[in-house]
C-alpha positions, 0 to 999 in steps of 0.5 A: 593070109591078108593081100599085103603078105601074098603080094610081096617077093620071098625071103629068098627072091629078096636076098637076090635083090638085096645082092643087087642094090648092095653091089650098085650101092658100093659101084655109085660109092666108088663113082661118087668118091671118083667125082669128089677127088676130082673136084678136090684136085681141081679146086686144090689146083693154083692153076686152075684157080689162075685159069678160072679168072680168064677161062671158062673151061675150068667153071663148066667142067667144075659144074659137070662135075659137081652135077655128076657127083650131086647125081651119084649122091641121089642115087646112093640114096635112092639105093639106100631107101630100097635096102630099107624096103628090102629089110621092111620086105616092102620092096619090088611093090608098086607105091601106085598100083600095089602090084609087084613090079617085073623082076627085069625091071627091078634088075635094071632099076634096082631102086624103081618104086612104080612098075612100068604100067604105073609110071606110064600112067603117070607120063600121060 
């Protein structure tokens, strides 16, 4: 066997991970759906748009929102890519060092690309 087929998680051990960046995926849908019908109830709102004239509270909590949903959809994509990776059984494995990144890590950060040795590196 070459390096790149020892160095990757099991079947098993990827249906795991799987399970894990499924539920993230549906839980930030969820959250995304959640932001976007509160910036379509703002924007639809005749009194918010009277308020936006002469109160700035409406355009700051639009922006807060607007930049929570614009998180949420790099998220949602960040999740989708490590499903890809999953299917390619590429997935868990440091872009950098090669390395299978920690578990715990992947658990936390289910769509980590580096281990944490690799992003240190890269934060110096």
């Amino acid at each position: 066997m070459d390096d790149m087929t020892v160095n990757r998680y099991s079947d098993v051990e990827l249906e795991e991970f799987k399970k894990i960046v499924t539920d993230k995926l549906a839980k930030a849908r969820e959250q995304l759906d959640y932001y976007l019908n509160q910036l379509k109830a703002m924007n639809d709102s005749e009194d918010a748009k009277l308020k936006g004239l002469d109160d700035g509270t409406t355009a700051q909590e639009l922006e807060r929102i607007s930049t929570y949903a614009l998180r949420q959809r790099k998220l949602i994509e960040h999740l989708e890519k490590a499903l890809v990776r999953i299917h390619n059984k590429s997935y868990g494995v440091c872009r950098v060092t090669g390395k299978l990144i920690s578990k715990e890590r992947l658990k936390a950060v289910p769509h980590a690309t580096l281990s944490i040795e690799a992003k240190n590196n890269m934060s110096r």
